[in-house]
C-alpha positions in Angstrom: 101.2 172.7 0.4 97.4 171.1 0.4 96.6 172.9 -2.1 93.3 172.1 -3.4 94.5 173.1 -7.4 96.6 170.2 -7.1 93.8 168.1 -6.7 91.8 169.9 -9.5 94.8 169.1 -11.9 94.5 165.9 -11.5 90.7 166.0 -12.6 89.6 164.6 -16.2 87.4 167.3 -17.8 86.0 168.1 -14.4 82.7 170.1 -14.1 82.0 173.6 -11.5 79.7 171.2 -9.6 82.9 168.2 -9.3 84.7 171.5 -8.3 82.5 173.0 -5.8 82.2 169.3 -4.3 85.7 168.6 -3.8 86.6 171.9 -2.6 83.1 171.9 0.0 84.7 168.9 1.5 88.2 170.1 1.8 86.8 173.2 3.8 84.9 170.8 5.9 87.6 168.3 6.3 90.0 171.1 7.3 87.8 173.0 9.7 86.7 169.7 11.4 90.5 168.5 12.3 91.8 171.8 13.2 94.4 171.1 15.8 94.6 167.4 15.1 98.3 166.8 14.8 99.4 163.2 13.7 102.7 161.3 15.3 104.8 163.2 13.0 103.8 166.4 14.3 102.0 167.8 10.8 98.6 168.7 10.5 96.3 165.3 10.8 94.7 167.5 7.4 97.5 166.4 5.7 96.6 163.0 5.6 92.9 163.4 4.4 94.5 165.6 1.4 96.8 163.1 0.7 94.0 160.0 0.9 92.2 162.0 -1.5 95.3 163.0 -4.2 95.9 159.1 -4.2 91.8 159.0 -5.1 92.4 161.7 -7.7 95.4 160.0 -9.2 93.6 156.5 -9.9 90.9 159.1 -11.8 87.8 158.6 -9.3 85.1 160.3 -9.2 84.8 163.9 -7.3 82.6 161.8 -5.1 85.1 159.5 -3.8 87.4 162.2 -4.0 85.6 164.0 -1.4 84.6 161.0 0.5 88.9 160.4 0.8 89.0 164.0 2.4 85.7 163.1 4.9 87.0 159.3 5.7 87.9 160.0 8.8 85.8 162.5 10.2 82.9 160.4 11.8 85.8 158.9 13.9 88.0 161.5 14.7 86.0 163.8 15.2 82.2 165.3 16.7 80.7 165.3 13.6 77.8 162.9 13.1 76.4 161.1 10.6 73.2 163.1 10.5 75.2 165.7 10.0 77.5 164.5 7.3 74.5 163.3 5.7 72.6 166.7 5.7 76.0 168.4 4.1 77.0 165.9 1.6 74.0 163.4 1.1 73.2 160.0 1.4 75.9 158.0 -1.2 79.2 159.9 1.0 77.5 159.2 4.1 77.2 155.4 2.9 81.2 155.9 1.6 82.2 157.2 4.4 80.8 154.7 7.6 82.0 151.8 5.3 85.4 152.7 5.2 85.0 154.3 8.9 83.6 150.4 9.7 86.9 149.1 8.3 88.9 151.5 10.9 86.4 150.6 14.3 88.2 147.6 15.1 89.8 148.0 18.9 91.0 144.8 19.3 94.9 144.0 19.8 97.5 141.6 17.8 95.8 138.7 15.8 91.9 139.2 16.4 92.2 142.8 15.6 93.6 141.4 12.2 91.4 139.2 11.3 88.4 141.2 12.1 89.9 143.8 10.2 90.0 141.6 7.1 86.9 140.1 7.2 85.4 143.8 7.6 87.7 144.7 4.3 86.3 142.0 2.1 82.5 142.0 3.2 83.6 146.0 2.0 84.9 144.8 -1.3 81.9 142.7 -2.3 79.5 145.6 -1.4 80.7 148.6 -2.9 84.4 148.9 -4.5 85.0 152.3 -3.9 85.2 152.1 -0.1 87.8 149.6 -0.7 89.8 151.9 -3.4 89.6 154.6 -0.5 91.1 152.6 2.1 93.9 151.3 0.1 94.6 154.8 -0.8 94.5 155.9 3.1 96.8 152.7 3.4 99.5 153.8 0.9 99.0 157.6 2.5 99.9 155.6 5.9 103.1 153.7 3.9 104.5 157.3 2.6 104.6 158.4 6.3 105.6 155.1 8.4 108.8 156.4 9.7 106.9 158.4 12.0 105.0 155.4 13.3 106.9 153.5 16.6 109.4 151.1 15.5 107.9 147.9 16.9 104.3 149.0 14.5 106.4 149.9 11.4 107.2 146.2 10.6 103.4 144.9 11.8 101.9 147.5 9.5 104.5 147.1 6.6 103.8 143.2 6.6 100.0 143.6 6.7 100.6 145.9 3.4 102.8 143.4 1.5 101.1 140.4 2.6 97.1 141.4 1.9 96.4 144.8 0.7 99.2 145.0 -2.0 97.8 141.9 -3.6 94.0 142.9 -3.0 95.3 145.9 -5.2 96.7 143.5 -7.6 93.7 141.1 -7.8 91.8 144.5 -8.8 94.4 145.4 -11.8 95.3 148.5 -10.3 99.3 148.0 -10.7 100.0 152.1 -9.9 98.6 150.9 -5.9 99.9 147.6 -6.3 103.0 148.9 -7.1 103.6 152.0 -4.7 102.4 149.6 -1.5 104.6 147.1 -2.5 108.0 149.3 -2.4 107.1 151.8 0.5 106.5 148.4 2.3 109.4 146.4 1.0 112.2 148.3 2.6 110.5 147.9 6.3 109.8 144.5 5.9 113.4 143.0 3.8 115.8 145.9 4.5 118.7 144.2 3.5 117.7 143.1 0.9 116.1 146.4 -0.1 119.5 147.8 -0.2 121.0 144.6 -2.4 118.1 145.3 -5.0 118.5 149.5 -5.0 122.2 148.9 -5.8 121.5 146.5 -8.8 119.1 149.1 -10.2 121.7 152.0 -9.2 124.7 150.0 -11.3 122.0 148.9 -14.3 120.0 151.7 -14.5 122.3 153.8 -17.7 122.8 150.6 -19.3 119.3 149.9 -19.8 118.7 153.6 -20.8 121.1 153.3 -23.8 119.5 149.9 -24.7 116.3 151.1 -25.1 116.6 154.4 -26.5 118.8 152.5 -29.2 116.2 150.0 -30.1 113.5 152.4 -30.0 114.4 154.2 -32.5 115.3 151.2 -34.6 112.1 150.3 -33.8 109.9 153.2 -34.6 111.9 153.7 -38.1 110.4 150.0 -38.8 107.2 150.9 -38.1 107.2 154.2 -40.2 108.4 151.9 -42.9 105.2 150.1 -42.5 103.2 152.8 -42.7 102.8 153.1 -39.2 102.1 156.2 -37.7 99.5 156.5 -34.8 101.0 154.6 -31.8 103.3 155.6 -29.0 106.6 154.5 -27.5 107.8 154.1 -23.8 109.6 152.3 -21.6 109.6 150.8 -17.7 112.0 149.8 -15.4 110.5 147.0 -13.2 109.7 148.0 -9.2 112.0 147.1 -6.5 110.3 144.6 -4.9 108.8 142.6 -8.0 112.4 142.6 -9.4 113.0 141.3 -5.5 110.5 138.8 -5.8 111.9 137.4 -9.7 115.5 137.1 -7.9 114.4 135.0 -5.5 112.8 132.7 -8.2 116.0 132.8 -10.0 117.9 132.1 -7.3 119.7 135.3 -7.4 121.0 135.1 -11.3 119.8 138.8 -12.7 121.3 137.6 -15.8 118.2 135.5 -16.3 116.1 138.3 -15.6 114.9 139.4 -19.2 111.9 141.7 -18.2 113.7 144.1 -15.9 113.2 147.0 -18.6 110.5 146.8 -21.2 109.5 148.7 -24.5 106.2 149.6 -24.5 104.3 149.9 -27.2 100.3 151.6 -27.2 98.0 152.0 -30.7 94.7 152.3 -30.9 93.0 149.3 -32.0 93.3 145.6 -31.1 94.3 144.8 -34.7 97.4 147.1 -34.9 98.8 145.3 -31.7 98.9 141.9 -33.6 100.5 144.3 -36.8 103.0 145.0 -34.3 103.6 141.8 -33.4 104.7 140.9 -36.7 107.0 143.4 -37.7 108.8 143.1 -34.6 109.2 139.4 -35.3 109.8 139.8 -39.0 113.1 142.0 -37.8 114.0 140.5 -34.4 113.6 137.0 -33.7 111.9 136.6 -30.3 113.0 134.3 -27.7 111.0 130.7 -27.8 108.4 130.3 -25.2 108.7 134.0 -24.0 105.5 134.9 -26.2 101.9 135.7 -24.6 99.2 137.0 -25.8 97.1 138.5 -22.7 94.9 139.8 -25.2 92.9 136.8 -26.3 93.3 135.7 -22.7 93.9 138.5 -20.6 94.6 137.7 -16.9 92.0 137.5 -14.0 92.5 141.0 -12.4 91.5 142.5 -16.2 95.6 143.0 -17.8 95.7 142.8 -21.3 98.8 143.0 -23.7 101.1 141.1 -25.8 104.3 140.7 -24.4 107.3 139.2 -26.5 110.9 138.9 -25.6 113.5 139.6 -28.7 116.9 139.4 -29.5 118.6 143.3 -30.7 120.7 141.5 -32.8 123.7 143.4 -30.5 124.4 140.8 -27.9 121.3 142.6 -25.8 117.6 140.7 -24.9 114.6 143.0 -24.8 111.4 142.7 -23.7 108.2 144.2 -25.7 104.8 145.1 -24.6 102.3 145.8 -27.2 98.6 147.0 -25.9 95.9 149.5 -26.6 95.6 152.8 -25.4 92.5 151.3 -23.7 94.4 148.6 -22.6 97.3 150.7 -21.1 95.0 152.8 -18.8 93.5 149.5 -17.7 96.7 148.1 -16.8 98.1 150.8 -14.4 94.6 151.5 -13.0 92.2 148.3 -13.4 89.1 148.6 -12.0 89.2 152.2 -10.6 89.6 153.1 -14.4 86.2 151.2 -14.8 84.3 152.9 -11.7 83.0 156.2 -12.0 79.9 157.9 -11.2 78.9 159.4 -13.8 79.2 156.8 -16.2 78.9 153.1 -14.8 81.0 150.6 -16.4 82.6 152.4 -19.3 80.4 151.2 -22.5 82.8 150.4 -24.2 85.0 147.9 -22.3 86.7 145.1 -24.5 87.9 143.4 -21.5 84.9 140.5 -20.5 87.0 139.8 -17.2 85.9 143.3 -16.0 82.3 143.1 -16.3 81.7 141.5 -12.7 82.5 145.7 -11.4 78.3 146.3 -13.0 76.9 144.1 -9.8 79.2 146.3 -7.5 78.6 149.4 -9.0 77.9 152.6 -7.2 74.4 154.0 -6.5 73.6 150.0 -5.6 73.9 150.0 -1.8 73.0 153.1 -0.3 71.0 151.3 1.8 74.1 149.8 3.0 72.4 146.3 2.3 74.2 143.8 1.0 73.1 143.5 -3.0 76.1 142.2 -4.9 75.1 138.7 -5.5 75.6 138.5 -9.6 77.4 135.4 -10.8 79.4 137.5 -12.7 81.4 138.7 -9.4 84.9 136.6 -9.7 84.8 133.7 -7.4 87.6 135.0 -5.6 85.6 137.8 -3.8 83.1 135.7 -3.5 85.0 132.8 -2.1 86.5 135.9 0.4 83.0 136.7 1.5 82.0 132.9 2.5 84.8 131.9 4.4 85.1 135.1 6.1 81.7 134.0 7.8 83.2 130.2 8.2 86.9 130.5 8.9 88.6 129.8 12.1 91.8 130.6 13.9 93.5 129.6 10.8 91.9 132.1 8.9 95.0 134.7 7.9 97.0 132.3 6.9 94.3 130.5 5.0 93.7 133.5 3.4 97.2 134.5 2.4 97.3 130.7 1.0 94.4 130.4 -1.0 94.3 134.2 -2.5 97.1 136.1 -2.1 99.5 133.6 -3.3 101.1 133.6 -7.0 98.6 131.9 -9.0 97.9 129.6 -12.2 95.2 130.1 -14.7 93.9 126.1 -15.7 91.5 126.1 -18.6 88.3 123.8 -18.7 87.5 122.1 -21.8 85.1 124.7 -23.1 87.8 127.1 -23.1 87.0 128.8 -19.3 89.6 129.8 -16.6 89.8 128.9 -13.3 92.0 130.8 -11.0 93.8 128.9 -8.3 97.0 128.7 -6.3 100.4 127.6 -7.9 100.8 124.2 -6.6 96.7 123.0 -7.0 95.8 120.0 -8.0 93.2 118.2 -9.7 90.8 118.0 -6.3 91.3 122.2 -6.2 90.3 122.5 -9.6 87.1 120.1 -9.7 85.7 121.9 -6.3 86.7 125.0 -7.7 84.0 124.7 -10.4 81.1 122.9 -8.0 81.1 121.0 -4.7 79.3 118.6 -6.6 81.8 117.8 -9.4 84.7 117.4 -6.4 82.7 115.8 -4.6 82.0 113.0 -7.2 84.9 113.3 -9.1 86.8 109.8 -10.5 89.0 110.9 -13.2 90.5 113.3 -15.0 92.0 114.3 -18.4 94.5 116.7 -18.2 95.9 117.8 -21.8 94.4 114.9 -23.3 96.0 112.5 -21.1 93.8 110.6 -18.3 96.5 111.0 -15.1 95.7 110.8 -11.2 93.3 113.5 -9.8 96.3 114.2 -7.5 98.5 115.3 -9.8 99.4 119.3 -9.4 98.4 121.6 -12.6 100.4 124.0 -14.3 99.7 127.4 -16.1 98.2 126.8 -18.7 97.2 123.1 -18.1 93.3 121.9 -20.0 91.7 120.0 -17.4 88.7 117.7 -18.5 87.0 116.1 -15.1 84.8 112.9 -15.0 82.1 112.2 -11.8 80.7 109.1 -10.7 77.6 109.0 -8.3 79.3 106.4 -6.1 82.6 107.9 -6.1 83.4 109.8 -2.9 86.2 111.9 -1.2 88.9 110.1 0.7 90.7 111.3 4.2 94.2 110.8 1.4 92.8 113.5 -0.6 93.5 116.4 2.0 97.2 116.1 1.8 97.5 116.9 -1.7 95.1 119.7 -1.8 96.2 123.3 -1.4 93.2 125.7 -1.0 91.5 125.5 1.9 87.7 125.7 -0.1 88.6 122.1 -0.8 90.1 120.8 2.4 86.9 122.5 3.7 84.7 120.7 1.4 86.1 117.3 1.7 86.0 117.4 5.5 82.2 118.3 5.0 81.9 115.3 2.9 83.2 113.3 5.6 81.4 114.1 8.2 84.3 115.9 10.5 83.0 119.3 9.8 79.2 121.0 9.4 
């Protein structure tokens, strides 16, 4: 158990020095908690080594690796910060306090919340990694909740479903998003935990058979097009997002189509598009169950074709195609971006990723705030404002305007702005400038002028017109749903500085 090979394995092409690192601040880590014992009764070293295998799986670097085993030291223990800084340098010492910073907060019930989040996204604008290490300490937390009192488990578990599951998910990295999502679900909905592990249970070996069949029906069709480099799998969707697709089908899993999926990974962007086509020149795909992330890949970086078919055997199945590129992206998002050594990757296809440069690390060992780039998604920056502004609404505000599912609305010019399902018009024009909502009179949407109330869809082209006399009115506020623009338009009016 703990042992620090386990770690190494998980290593890609580590050197003796990413070696001798890691294991330094194991032996440290170790020595320092001797005879801390958590609420379970194991070794309180236990969760430091299992922080940092989390780290290790995502493929960080032996830096933040070794920052995962030393996260809690400062706390829990009498080491100081000189001294953690004359072992291990400057850049862990800066890793460490930030995610030690995100932990200080003594305050009870709602405050202690909300302090806690607007600690955790200053952290995520500053340097990403200390974020990636406290989600893995979070998930660490998840795997071990029964040990926690009953009346925390719920508190805790909500807190993970509600804003650090989706923080994981805004960042692309579905293996987190995933894990906190189903070691929170069953604390949180245990009924309905138990409804959803009995319809995988009974579905589970028919889903097998269906895709074994049609992979190998599949792979013979690409071998007869001369297709040889790619690489078959399959998944089986999580508990909770299969969960969270019942309740939007009102409980018909019939009308689920994406509960399984073929997977299909080549190696360049051009063979996924070959794909395409001789999966639809055998299997005629379901209408309107065709997109193409590729040429517009979602906002937290996922990229891949997805197409739903018909076997031609009474079954419907659904079929990813991506790049191998593509594939590590998509289970690990940014964290497969960030590593020491190398920066942003140079070779990145994905232009949604390229905000990580300005958060980069090696930026902020002064511990100053530098990550100011345009280039940062507006959503982190949006986080980072209203942090500063929000008031005793602010958790719920924030659940609102950025955790909730969200719509991708294009501008005329082909750009996508991110906002909440049910936005409107108002949302979208103060989403791009206060100005433009400010002053906004009309608006296109799809080539049809309609009323600047009217609530967007996925997908929706929005083309908005400004006037210098035209003004926000007290009316627009009810039909708005983010609270930037219910903010705003109170500013206009006077009611708020």
């Amino acid at each position: 158990m703990n042992d620090i090979k386990e770690i190494f394995s998980l290593l890609n092409n580590p050197t003796e020095e990413d070696k001798a690192l890691i294991q330094k601040a194991y032996d440290f880590a170790q020595k320092a908690h001797t005879g801390g014992v958590r609420k379970s009764g194991e070794p309180y070293f236990n969760h430091l080594f299992g922080t940092a295998k989390n780290i290790a799986e995502l493929g960080m670097s032996s830096t933040t690796i070794a920052a995962g085993f030393l996260h809690d030291i400062i706390e829990d223990t009498n080491v100081t910060p000189d001294e953690l800084k004359k072992e291990f340098g400057d850049e862990i010492l800066f890793l460490v306090e930030g995610v030690t910073k995100l932990g200080k907060i003594r305050h009870h019930g709602t405050a202690r919340y909300d302090e806690s989040l607007r600690k955790l996204f200053v952290a995520m604008s500053q340097d990403i990694r200390v974020l990636i290490i406290k989600l893995c300490d979070r998930l660490h937390n998840m795997m071990t909740l029964e040990h926690v009192p009953k009346e925390k488990q719920l508190r805790i578990a909500k807190e993970t479903l509600e804003i650090y599951a989706p923080i994981a998910y805004r960042l692309g990295i579905k293996k987190l998003q995933r894990d906190l999502e189903d070691t929170a679900f069953k604390y949180v909905y245990p009924n309905e935990y138990e409804e959803i592990r009995k319809i995988m249970k009974a579905k589970r070996e028919k889903i097998e058979i269906e895709l074994t069949k049609f992979e190998k029906l599949l792979k013979k069709e690409l071998a007869k097009n001369n297709f040889t480099d790619f690489h078959i799998d399959h998944r089986v969707k999580s508990m909770y997002s299969l969960f969270k697709k019942l309740k939007k089908y009102k409980g018909d899993v019939e009308s689920i189509y994406d509960i399984s999926a073929l997977r299909v990974t080549v190696k360049e962007v051009a063979d996924c598009y070959k794909v395409l086509g001789i999966v639809h020149s055998n299997w005629r795909p379901l209408p309107e169950r065709i997109k193409d992330y590729i040429a517009s890949p979602k906002l937290n970086g996922y990229q891949s074709i997805h197409t739903t078919i018909f076997t031609g055997d009474g079954g419907i199945i659904e079929v990813q195609i991506r790049t191998q590129e593509m594939d590590k992206e998509a289970e690990y998002g940014i964290a497969s971006h960030v590593s020491y050594k190398e920066g942003l990757k140079k070779k990145t296809t994905n232009p949604n990723l390229l905000w990580i440069r300005s958060i980069l690390p090696g930026k902020n060992m002064s511990g100053k705030k530098t990550s100011t780039s345009t280039d940062v998604p507006s959503w982190i920056k949006e986080l980072v404002e209203y942090q500063n502004e929000a008031g005793d609404e602010f958790i719920d505000d924030i659940k609102n305007d950025f955790f909730e599912e969200r719509i991708f609305v294009f501008t005329p010019k082909g750009d996508v702005i991110d906002l909440p399902k049910d936005s409107c018009v108002i949302d979208f024009a103060y989403a791009i400038h206060t100005d433009i909502g400010d002053h906004i009179s009309s608006a296109k949407i799809n080539g049809r002028f309609l009323a600047i109330t009217t609530t967007l869809k996925n997908g929706d082209r929005v083309e908005v017109e400004t006037k210098k006399g035209a003004k926000p009115s007290f009316k627009w506020i009810e039909f708005c749903k983010t609270t930037m623009a219910r903010r705003k338009i109170n500013q206009a009016l006077g009611i708020i500085k």
